[in-house]
N, C-alpha and C positions, 0 to 999 in steps of 0.2 A: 510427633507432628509431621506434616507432609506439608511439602513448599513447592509451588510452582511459580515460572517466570517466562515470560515471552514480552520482547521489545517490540515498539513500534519501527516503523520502516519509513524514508523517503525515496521517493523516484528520481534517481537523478539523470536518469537519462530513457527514453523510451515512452511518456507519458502519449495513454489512449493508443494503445502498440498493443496491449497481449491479448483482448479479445479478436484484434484483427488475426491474432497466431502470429505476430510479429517478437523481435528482439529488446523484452525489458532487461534494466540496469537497475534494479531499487538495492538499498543500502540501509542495514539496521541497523540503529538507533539507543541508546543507551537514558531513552522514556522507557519505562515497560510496564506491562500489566502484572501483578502478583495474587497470587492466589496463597492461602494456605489451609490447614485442614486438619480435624479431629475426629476421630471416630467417634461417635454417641451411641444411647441406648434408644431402642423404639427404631420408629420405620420414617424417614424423611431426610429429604436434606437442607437442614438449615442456612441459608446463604444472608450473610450480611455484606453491604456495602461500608468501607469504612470513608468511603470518600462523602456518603448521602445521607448513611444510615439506616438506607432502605434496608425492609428484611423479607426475602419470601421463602418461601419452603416448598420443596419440588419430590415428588414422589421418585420413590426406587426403581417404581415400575412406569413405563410409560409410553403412551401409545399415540398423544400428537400432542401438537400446541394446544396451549388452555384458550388462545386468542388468537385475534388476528392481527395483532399489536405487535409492530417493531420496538418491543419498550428491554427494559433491563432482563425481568423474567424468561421472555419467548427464547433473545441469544441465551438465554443457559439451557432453556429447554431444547434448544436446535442442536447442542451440543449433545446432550445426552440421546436425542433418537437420531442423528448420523453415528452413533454408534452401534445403538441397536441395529440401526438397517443393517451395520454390517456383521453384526453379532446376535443373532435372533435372540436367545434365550437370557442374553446379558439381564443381568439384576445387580444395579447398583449400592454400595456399604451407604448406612446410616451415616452422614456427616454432618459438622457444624466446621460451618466452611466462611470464611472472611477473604473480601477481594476487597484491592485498592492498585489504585492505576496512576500514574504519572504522566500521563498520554493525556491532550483536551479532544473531546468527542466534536466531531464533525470539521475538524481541521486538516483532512487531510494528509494524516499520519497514520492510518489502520484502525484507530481503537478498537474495531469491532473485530475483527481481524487477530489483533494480541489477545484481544478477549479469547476468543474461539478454539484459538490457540493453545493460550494458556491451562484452558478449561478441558479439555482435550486432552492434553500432555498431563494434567494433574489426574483425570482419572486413568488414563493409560500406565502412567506410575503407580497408584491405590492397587490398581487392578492385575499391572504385570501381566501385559499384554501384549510389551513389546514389539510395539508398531514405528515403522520408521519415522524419520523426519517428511519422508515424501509422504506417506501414506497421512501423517499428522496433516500435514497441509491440505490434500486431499477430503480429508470429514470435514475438516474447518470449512474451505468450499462450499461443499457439500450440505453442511449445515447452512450456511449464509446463502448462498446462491440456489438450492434448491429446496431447504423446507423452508425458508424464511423470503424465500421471493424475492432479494436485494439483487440490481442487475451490478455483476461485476465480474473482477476478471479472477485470477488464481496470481498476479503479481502478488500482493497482498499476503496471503497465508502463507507460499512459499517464502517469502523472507522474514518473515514474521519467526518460523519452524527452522528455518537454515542459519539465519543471523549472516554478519559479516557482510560483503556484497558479492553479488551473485549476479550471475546472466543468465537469465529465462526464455527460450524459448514455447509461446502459449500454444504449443500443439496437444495434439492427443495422443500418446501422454506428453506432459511438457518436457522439454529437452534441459538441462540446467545443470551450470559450470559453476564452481567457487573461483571467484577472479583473487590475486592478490590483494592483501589488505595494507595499500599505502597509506600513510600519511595524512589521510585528509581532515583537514579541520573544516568543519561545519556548521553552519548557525541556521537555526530554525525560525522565521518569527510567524507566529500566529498572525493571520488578519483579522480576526475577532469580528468575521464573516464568517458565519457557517456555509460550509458547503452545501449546495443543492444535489445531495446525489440522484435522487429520482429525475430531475428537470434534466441532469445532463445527461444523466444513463437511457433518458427518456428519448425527447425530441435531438440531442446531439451525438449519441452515438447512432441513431437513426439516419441521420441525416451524413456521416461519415460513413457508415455500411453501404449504403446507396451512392456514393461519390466509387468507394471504390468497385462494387460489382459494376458499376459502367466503366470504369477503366479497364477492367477483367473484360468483360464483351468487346469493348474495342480492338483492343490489342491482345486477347487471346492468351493471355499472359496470366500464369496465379501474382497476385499484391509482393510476395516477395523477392521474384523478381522483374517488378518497373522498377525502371529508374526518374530521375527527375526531366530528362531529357521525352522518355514515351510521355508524359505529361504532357512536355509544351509541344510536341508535335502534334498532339490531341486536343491542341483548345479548343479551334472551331467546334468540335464536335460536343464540349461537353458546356454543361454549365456554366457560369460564371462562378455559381458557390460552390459547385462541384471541381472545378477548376482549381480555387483559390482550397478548399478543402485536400485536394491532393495534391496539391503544394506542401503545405504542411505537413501533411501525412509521411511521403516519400521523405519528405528532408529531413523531418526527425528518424525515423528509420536508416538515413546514408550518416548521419550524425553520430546515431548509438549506435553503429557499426564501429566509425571511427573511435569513438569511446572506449569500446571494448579495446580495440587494441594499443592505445594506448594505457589502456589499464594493465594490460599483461606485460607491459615496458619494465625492464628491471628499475627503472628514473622514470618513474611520467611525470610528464611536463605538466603541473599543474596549470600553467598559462591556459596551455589548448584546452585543458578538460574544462576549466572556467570559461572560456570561450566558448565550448557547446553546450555549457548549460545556459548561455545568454539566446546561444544561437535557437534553442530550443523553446525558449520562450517565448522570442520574437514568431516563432512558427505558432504558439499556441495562442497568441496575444491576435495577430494578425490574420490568419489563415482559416486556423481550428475555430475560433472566438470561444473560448472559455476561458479567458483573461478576465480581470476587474479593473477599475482603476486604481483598488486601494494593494492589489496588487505589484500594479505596471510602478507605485510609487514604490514601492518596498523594494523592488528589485532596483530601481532606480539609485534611490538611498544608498544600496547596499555597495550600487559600484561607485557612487560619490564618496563613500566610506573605505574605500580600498581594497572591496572583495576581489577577487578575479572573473568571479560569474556567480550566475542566480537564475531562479524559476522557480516558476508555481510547481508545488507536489501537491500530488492527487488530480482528481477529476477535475477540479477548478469551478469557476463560478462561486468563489468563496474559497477559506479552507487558510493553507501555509506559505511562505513561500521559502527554500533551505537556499543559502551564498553559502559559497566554497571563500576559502581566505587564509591566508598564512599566517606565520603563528601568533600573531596580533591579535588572535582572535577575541580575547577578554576587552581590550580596549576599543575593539570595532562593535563587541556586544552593548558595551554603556553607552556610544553614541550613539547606537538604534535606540536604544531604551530612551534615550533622553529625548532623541529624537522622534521618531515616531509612538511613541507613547503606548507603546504595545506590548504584548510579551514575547519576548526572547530568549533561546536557547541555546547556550554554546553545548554541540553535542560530539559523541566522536563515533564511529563504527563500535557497533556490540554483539556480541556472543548472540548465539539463538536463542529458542526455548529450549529451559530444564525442567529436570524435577529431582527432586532431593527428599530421604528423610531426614529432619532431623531430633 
């Protein structure tokens, strides 16, 4: 039998950063997505959901999407032709393949992402084809982002493929460090809001692309290095939402700078890191607007509960929110539970994607 696994990820520092080619901080998670797998007789590959029950079966060969549906089947099919693009002649083994996920879809944690991932690293193991961790990250992309038309960044697959926490820089190619893995205790709680990703990939990354190319024209300066000061010497000139949009922008950016190096601390102070992820929020709440209120309450909560800090992960407009919190964390998890009536996650930093025979 053949076994694969890829973790979901939160953002904890950097959120709406890496398509600008700015500095994420995401951190993998110990949800993750699993695959496993059997060789069969005949030509197909059989995939069950153990979490639905759903069953499709996807050809050896194949040469585009069956739809034009972002449904279960297309992410497996995206998976298998970013392969082929980069492998022309590739012909995939007969299998009878079972997934099941621990990740909740549209919250904000990758699913589709660990899927991809997952899916990816499983047949690159079948296959022994020995593609990196980068290059895994890269088809995932690849798949999601360019045969499946999903607008997004490469945070995502990269942590998803590397595990642990990482600092991503989203250039071409992306630039990306393995930071130390302190200590942090983490609680996830779903807002049992699904994210909007199209509305916010749509009209709100739109409308931050355009705050900052006017910043870039004024000041003549590339996005990473303004600071918050070329900002406010630039009011008059820009916007009001343009304005208030790169405010947020620049301050989460001076923030996950700071993060980073506090994270390379032999001792980081959890205080401060919990402090920029508040700090961070109030930027995405205020500024960016892709906060909720069922959000702004959860974080709320969190610090009335005795987290250090908290913020939305993902896109927002829905989705999760992860608090940082000391090692309390079990008894801080039951009074979210009890309290907000939602689901929660005490989670901790996890390993990448593998794959394994067993």
């Amino acid at each position: 039998m053949y076994f694969s696994s890829a973790p979901a990820r939160v953002c904890l520092y950097g959120e709406h950063q890496d398509y600008l080619g700015l500095r994420v901080i995401p951190a993998a998670i110990n949800l993750r997505f699993n695959i496993s797998s059997t060789e069969k007789n005949g030509k197909g590959i059989k995939i069950q959901s153990l979490d639905t029950d759903e069953v499709v079966t996807l050809p050896t060969r194949i040469s585009s999407l069956s739809s034009n549906q972002k449904d279960f089947r297309n992410y497996l099919e995206s998976g298998l032709l970013a392969l082929k693009n980069r492998i022309r002649d590739i012909e995939f083994p007969s299998l009878s393949v079972k997934i099941q996920s621990d990740i909740p879809i549209a919250s904000g944690l990758s699913s589709s992402a660990a899927l991809l991932v997952c899916w990816i690293k499983h047949l690159d193991g079948i296959l022994n084809l020995d593609i990196s961790e980068s290059e895994i990250a890269e088809l995932a992309y690849d798949a999601e982002h360019n045969i499946l038309g999903i607008p997004c960044g490469r945070m995502d697959q990269y942590a998803s493929s590397f595990g642990s926490i990482i600092s991503l820089i989203c250039t071409e190619p992306p630039l990306l460090s393995s930071l130390p893995k302190p200590e942090l205790s983490l609680i996830v709680v779903d807002s049992n809001t699904p994210k909007l990703t199209s509305e916010v990939h749509g009209k709100k990354v739109n409308e931050i692309k355009k705050a900052v190319f006017e910043i870039e024209e004024i000041t003549k300066l590339d996005l990473k290095d303004i600071s918050i000061d070329h900002v406010r010497r630039n009011e008059q000139k820009l916007s009001r939402q343009d304005y208030r949009i790169l405010e947020g922008v620049v301050s989460i950016k001076s923030d996950t700078e700071i993060a980073e190096k506090e994270l390379l601390k032999s001792n980081s102070d959890l205080h401060v890191l919990g402090k920029l992820l508040t700090s961070q929020h109030q930027n995405l709440r205020e500024n960016i607007g892709v906060s909720l209120p069922i959000l702004d309450k959860i974080v709320a909560t969190g610090l009335r509960k005795r987290a250090l800090g908290g913020k939305l992960t993902g896109a927002g407009l829905g989705g999760s929110v992860v608090l940082l919190v000391e090692d309390e964390n079990a008894k801080i998890k039951q009074e979210l539970e009890r309290e907000l009536r939602l689901q929660v996650w005490s989670v901790n930093i996890d390993e990448g994607a593998f794959f394994e025979k067993r």
